[in-house]
C-alpha positions in Angstrom: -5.5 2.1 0.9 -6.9 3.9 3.6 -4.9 7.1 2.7 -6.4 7.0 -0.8 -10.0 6.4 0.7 -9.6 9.4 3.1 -8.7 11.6 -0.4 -11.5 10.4 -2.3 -13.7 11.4 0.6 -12.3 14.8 1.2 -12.3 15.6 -2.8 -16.1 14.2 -2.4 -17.3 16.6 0.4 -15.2 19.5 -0.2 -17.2 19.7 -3.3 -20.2 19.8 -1.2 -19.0 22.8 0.8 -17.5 20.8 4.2 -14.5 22.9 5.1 -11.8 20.8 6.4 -9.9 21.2 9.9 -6.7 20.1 11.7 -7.8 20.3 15.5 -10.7 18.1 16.8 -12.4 20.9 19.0 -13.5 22.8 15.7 -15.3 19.7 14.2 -19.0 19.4 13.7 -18.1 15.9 12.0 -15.9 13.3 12.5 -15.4 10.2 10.5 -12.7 7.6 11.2 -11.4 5.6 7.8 -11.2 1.9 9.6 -9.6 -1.2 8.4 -10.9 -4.9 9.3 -8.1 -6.9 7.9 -7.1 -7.6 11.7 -8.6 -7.5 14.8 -6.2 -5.0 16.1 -7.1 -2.6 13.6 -10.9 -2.7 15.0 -9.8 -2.8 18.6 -8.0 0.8 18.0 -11.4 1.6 16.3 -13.4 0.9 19.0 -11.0 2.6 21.6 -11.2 5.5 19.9 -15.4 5.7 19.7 -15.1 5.0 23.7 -13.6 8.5 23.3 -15.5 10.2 21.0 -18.5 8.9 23.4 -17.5 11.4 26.3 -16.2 13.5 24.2 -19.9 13.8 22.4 -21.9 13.7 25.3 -19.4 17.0 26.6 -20.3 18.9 23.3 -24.0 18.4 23.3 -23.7 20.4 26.8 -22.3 23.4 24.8 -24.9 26.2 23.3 -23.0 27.9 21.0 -21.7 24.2 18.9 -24.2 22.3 17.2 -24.5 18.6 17.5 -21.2 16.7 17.0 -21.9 13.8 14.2 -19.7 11.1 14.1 -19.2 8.8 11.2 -17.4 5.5 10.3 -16.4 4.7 7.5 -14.7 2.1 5.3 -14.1 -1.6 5.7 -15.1 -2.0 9.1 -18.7 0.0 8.5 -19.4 -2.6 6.1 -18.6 -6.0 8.2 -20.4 -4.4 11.4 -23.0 -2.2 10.0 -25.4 -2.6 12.7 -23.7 -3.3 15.9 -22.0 0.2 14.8 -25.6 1.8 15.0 -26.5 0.1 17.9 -23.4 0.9 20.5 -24.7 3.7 22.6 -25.7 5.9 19.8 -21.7 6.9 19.6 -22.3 6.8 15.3 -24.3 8.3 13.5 -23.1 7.4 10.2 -21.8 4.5 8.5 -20.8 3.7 5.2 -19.0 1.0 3.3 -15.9 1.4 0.5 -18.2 2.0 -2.0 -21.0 4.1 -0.9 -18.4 7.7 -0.3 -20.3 9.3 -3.0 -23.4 9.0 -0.7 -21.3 11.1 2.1 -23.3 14.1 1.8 -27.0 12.9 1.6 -26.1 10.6 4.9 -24.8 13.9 6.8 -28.1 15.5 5.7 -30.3 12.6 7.2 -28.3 13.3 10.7 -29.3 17.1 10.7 -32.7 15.8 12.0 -31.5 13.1 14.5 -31.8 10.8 12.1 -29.0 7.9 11.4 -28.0 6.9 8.5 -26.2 4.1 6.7 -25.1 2.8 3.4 -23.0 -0.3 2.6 -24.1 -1.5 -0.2 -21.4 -2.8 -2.2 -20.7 -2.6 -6.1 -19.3 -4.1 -9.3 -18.5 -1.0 -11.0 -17.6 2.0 -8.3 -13.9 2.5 -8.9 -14.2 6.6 -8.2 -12.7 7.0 -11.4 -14.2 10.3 -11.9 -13.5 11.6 -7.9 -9.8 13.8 -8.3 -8.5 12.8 -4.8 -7.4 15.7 -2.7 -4.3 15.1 -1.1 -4.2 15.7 2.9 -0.8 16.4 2.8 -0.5 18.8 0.2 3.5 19.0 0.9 4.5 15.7 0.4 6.3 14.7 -2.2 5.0 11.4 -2.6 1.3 9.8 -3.3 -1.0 7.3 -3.3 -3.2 6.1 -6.7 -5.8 3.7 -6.3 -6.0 2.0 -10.0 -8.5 -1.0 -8.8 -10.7 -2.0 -5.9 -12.0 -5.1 -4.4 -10.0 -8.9 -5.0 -11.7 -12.2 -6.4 -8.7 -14.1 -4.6 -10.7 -15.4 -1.7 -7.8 -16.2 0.6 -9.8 -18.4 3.0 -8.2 -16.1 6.1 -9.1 -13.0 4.3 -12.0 -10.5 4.6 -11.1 -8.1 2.2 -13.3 -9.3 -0.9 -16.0 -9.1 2.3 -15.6 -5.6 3.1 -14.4 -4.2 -0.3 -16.2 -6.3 -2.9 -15.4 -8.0 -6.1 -12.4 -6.7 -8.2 -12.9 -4.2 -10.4 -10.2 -2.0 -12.2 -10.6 1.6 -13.1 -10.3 2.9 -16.7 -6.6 3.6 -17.3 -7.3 7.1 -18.7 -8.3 8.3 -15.6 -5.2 6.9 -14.1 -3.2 8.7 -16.4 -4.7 12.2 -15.7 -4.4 11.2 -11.8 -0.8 11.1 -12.5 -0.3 13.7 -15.1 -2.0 15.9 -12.3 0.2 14.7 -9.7 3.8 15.1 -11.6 2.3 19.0 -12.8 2.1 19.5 -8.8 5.5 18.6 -8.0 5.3 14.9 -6.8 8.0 13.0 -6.9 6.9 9.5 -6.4 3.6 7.8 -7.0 2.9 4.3 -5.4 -0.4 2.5 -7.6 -2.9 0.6 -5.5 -4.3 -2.6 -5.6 -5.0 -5.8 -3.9 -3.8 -7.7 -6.4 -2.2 -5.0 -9.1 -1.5 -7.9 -11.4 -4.6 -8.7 -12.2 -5.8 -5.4 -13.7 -7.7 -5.1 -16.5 -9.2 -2.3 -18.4 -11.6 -3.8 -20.8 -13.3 -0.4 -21.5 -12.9 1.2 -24.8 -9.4 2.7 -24.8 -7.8 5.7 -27.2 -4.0 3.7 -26.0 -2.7 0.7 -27.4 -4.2 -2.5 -29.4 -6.0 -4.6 -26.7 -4.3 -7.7 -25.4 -7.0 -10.8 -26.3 -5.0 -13.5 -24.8 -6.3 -15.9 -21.9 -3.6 -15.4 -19.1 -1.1 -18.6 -18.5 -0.2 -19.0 -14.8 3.0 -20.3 -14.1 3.5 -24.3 -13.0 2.7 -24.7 -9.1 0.6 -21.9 -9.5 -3.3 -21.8 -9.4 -6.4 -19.3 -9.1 -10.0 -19.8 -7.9 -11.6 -17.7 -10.1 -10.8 -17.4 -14.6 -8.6 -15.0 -15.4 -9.5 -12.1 -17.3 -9.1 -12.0 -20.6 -8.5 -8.7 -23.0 -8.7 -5.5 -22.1 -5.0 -3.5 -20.9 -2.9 -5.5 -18.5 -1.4 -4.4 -15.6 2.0 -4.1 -17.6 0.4 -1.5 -20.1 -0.5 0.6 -17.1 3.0 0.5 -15.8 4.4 1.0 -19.6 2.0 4.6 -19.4 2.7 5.5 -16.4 6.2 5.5 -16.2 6.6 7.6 -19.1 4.3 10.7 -17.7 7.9 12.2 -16.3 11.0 9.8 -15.9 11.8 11.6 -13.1 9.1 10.4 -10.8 9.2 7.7 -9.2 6.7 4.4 -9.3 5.8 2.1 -6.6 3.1 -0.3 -7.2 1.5 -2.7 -3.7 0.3 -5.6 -3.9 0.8 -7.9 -6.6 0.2 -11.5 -6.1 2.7 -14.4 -5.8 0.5 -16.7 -8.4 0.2 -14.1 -11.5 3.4 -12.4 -12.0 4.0 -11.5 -15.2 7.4 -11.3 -17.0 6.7 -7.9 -18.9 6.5 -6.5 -15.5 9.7 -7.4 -14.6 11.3 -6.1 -17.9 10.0 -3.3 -17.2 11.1 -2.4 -14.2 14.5 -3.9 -15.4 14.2 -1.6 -18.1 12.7 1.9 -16.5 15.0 3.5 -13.8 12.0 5.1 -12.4 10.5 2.2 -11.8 11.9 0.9 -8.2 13.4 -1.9 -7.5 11.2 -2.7 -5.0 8.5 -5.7 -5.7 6.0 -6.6 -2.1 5.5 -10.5 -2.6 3.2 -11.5 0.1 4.5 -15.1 0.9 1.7 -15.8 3.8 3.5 -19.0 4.6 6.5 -21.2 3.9 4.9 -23.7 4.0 2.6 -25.7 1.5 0.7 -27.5 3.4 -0.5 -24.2 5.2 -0.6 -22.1 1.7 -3.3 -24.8 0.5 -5.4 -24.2 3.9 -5.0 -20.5 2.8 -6.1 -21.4 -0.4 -3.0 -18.6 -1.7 -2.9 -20.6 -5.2 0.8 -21.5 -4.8 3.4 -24.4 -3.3 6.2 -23.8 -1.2 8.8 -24.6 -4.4 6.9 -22.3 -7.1 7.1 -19.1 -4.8 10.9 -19.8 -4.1 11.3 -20.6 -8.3 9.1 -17.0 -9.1 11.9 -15.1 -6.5 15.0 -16.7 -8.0 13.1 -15.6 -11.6 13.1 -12.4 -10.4 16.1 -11.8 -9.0 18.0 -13.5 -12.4 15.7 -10.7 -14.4 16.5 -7.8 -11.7 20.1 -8.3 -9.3 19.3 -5.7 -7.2 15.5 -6.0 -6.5 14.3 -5.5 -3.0 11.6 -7.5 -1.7 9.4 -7.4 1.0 6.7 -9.7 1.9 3.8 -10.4 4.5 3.8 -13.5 7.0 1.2 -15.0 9.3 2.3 -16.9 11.8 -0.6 -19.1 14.0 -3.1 -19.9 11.3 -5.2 -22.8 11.5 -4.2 -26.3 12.3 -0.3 -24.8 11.9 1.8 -26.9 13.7 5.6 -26.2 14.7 7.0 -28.1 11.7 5.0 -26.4 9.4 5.8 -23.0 10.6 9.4 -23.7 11.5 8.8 -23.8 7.1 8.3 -20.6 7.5 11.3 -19.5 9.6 13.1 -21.1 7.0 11.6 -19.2 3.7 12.3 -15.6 5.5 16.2 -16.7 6.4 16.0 -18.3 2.3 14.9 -15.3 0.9 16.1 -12.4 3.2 14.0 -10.0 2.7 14.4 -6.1 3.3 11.1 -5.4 4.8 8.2 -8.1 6.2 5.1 -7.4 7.9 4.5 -9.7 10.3 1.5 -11.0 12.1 -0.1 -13.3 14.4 -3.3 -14.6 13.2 -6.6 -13.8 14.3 -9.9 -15.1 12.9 -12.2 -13.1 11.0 -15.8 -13.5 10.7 -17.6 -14.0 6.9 -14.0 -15.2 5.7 -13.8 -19.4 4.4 -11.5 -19.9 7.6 -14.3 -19.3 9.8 -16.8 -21.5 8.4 -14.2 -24.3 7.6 -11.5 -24.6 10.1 -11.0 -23.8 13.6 -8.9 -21.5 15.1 -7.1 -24.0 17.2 -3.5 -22.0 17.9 -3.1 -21.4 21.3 -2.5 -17.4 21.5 0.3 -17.9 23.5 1.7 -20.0 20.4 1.0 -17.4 18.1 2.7 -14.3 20.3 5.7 -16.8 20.8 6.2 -17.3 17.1 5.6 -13.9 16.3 8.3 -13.2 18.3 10.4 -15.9 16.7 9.8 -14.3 13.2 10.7 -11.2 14.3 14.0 -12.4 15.3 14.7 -13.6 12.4 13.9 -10.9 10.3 15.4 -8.5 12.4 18.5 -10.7 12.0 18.4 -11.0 8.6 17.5 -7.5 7.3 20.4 -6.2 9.3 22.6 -8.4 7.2 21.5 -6.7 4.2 21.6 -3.3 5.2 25.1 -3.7 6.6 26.5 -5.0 3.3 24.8 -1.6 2.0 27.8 -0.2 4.1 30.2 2.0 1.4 28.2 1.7 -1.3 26.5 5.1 -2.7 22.3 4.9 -3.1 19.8 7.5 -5.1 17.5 9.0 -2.4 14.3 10.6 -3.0 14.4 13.2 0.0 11.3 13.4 1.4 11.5 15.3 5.0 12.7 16.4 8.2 13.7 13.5 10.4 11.0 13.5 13.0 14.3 12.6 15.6 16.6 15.4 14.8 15.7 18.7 12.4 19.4 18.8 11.7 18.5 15.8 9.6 16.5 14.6 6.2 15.3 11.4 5.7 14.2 9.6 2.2 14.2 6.0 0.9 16.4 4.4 -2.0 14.9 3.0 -5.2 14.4 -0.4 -2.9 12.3 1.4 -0.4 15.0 1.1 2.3 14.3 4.6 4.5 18.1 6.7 4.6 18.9 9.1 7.6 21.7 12.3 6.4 22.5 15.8 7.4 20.8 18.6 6.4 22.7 20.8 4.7 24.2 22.7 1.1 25.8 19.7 -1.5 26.7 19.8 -4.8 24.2 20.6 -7.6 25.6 17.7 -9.7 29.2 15.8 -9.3 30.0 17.9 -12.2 30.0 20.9 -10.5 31.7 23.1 -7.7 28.6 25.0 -7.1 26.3 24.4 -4.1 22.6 24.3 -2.9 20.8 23.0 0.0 19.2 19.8 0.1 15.3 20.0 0.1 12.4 17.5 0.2 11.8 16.2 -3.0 15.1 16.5 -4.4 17.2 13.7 -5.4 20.6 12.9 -3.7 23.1 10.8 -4.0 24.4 9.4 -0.5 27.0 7.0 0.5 25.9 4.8 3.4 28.6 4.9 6.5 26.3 2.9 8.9 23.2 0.7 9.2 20.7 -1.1 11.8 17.5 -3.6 11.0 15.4 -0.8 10.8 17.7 2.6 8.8 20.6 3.3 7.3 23.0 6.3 7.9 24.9 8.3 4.8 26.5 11.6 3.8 25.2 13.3 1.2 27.2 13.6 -2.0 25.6 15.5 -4.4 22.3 16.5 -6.3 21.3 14.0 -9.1 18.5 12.7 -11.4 16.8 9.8 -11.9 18.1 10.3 -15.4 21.5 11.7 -14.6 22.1 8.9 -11.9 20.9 5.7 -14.2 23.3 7.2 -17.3 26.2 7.2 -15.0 25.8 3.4 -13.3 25.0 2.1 -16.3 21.0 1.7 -16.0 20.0 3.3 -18.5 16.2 3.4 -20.8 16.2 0.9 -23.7 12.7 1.9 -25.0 12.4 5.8 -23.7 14.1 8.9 -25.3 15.8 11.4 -23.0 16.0 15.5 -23.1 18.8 16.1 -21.1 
């Protein structure tokens, strides 16, 4: 999210005429892109403004640099607007998710001392007519941001806090976003969300016949808010988006547990570009815990929704999130948890300790009564576990020949690439010429953003090791395992 903030900001102020550098000594202005979700995340925040604070006070002492301005921007401007301002004059500006547009009239106001801030928070700002500018204009993957803000209201959760209520952005402009993307070379495309499955464009719309049904959610399922109804779902996004160029890749982060839809999962049964990689934040195992959450499903439904999945798609790789220490959690109800990860075995978690923050329904309701030491200890304990589990699974990937999307240099060796399966699993290879197809005795070398074929020969929890076969396709490589398009033509 923050990725895709940072490009809508530099496509917003490049506009204005801000010219853009990589070392910190040339800057007149920095702004940090902060996250609040955890208090970590704002402790690295304000370690870096101690910084910046002697690092200011040593540029106002120079005569040929103007003042250095300093901004913040993002989720944590929003929650602490005014103890921002009020820290030793360190920032000069803040501004919340929604107010990035505003960028250039609140650099103005600093020109004369001034500070300046502005958090205000919307129903309608989706930045559907900002064109992102990548950072990285040579990677061969990218972000798309198709909605902001969630209705969920998690109780530990300050996200719909800090980034306001949900709100999707027109699926036209989504469309040209990725149109513009694949005509630039990228390979992959992840779409963002908080909670992707709830999308809904009810503007006008030039694409298909709008769905007017009221959403059903799935027994041992539940929501606090009424589903929207009409407009394009999320699975008529997906539908689009996939067939811009069948040889790019889709990714989509986060979807929700409690409103997965089945024409999702055709689809990405159906769409070789499409990965087989679905993020289903599980929170808890336990549903006692999940209600104190308030994540609008049991125990029993999320383990019924990943055998559905898995019946629908074999080979799906999941990942999930975890918080281990939340309110009241005692060491039967977590030990619930131990026992969903070693259930489900997932390929990739995200796991953390809780910490309180302030605005959400946790604070205001419960107490946060888990002895830190408690929390570090099962953090630890999760870890094992998944560390133990995922190895399992990338082990039995031993042998067995994966599509890779290369996507660089490995940052430990340059007499390696690195690039990640359909599943999202990250692959380690030499460098070096393969063939141009298995049909073929000719030879090129392997690049970032090609497509390879590699058969793993070893694994850990964390990578897997292969050899390079040949150069494929998404298309090419689907036709010949047998996964193949039911509802898209090919020109091959």
């Amino acid at each position: 999210m923050n990725v895709s903030d940072t490009e809508i900001i530099w496509s917003i102020l490049k506009k204005t005429g801000y010219q853009k550098t990589d070392t910190m000594t040339e800057a007149d202005v920095i702004l940090l892109v902060t996250c609040a979700i955890r208090d970590a995340a704002e402790q690295k925040i304000w370690h870096k403004l101690v910084h910046l604070k002697h690092y200011k006070k040593w540029r106002s002492l120079r005569s040929d640099k103007p003042p250095l301005k300093v901004g913040l921007l993002g989720c944590m401007a929003e929650r602490l607007k005014h103890k921002l301002l009020e820290t030793d004059k360190i920032v000069d500006v803040v501004a919340g998710p929604d107010s990035y547009k505003d960028l250039p009239r609140l650099l103005s106001l600093t020109e004369d001392n001034q500070t300046a801030i502005n958090v205000i928070l919307s129903y309608d700002e989706t930045y559907a007519d900002v064109t992102p500018v990548r950072i990285n204009q040579d990677s061969v993957t990218a972000f798309v941001s198709i909605m902001r803000g969630c209705d969920n209201m998690c109780t530990y959760c300050i996200v719909p806090f800090t980034r306001g209520r949900e709100r999707s952005r027109p699926i036209a402009s989504i469309l040209d976003e990725v149109s513009h993307l694949s005509d630039q070379g990228v390979k992959e495309v992840t779409l963002l969300g908080q909670n992707v499955n709830s999308y809904r464009d009810l503007s006008e719309s030039k694409f298909a016949t709008a769905d007017k049904s009221d959403p059903k959610l799935a027994a041992g399922f539940k929501t606090v808010y009424k589903p929207k109804v009409g407009g394009l779902r999320f699975s008529d996004l997906l539908d689009k988006v996939s067939q811009i160029n069948p040889e790019m890749r889709i990714r989509f982060t986060s979807p929700h547990p409690k409103d997965f839809p089945d024409e999702v999962l055709q689809l990405i049964a159906e769409r070789p570009n499409i990965c087989r990689n679905i993020h289903l934040p599980a929170q808890s195992g336990n549903s006692t815990v999940l209600e104190r959450m308030r994540r609008g499903y049991t125990r029993e439904a999320y383990i019924s929704l990943v055998e559905h999945i898995r019946e629908i798609i074999p080979d799906i790789s999941l990942s999930s999130d975890f918080i281990c220490g939340f309110c009241g959690e005692t060491e039967e109800e977590f030990a619930d948890t131990i026992s969903l990860m070693q259930m489900v075995k997932y390929n990739m978690a995200y796991l953390f300790a809780y910490s309180m923050r302030e605005k959400t329904t946790a604070h205001r309701r419960h107490e946060d009564n888990v002895d830190p030491k408690v929390k570090q200890d099962r953090l630890r304990r999760m870890i094992t576990i998944y560390r133990t589990e995922v190895q399992k699974l990338n082990e039995a990937m031993i042998g067995r020949q994966y599509l890779v999307l290369v996507e660089k240099k490995s940052r430990k060796s340059e007499f390696n690439m690195q690039g990640r399966t359909s599943g999202n699993i990250k692959v380690i290879f030499p460098r070096g010429s393969i063939q141009d197809n298995r049909c073929t005795t000719k030879s090129r070398n392997i690049e970032a953003g090609d497509y390879v074929v590699v058969q793993i020969i070893n694994a850990n929890s964390q990578v897997l090791k292969g050899i390079p076969l040949y150069h494929s396709s998404i298309t090419q490589y689907a036709l010949s395992t047998g996964n193949h398009y039911e509802r898209m033509a090919y020109n091959l």
